[in-house]
C-alpha positions, 0 to 999 in steps of 0.5 A, a space after each residue: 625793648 623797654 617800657 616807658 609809662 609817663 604821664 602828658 596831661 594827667 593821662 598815662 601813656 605807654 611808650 616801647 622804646 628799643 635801641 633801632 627807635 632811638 638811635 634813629 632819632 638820635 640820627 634825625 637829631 643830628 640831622 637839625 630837626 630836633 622836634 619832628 625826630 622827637 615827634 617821630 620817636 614819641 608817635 611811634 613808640 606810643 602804644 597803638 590805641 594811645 596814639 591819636 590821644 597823644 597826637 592831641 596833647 603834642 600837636 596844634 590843630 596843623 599837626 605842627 608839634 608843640 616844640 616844648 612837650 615834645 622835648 620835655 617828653 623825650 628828655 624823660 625818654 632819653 633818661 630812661 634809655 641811659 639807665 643801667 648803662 655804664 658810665 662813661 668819663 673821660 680822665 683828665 690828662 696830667 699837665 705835669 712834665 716830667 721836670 714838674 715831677 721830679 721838683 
């Protein structure tokens, strides 16, 4: 689990973020709606008093999200979760044939 403080607003919020909430946004993700799985993952992770201040900030008055906080949201989220893992590259194939290589 990992504790993640950002500020929405001049308000500090607290957010508890483990692998089984992100991964299933992520899930939501890939399923085409980005911004309620965003919503989801930033409503549930709030620390329980935190959370109808934060409803305030990221949703109208319909309780539709705001599309634009939520994201910004969960890409500091998203940064936050990708810290201290490996990185991940993809070596280049060697377009070379052997008859290049040998000239």
């Amino acid at each position: 689990m990992k504790e993640i403080v950002l500020v929405v607003g001049g308000t500090e919020f607290t957010f508890n973020v483990g692998n089984a909430e992100y991964n299933k946004f992520v899930d939501q993700t890939t399923a085409g709606r980005p911004t309620q799985a965003g919503f989801n993952l930033l409503t549930k992770t709030v620390e329980q008093k935190q959370r109808a201040s934060l409803i305030e900030l990221i949703a109208d008055k319909e309780r539709q999200p705001k599309a634009l906080v939520v994201m910004n949201l969960v890409g500091e989220i998203s940064e936050e979760m990708g810290d201290g893992l490996p990185d991940v590259v993809k070596l280049q194939k060697s377009t070379a044939t052997s008859a290049d290589e040998t000239a």
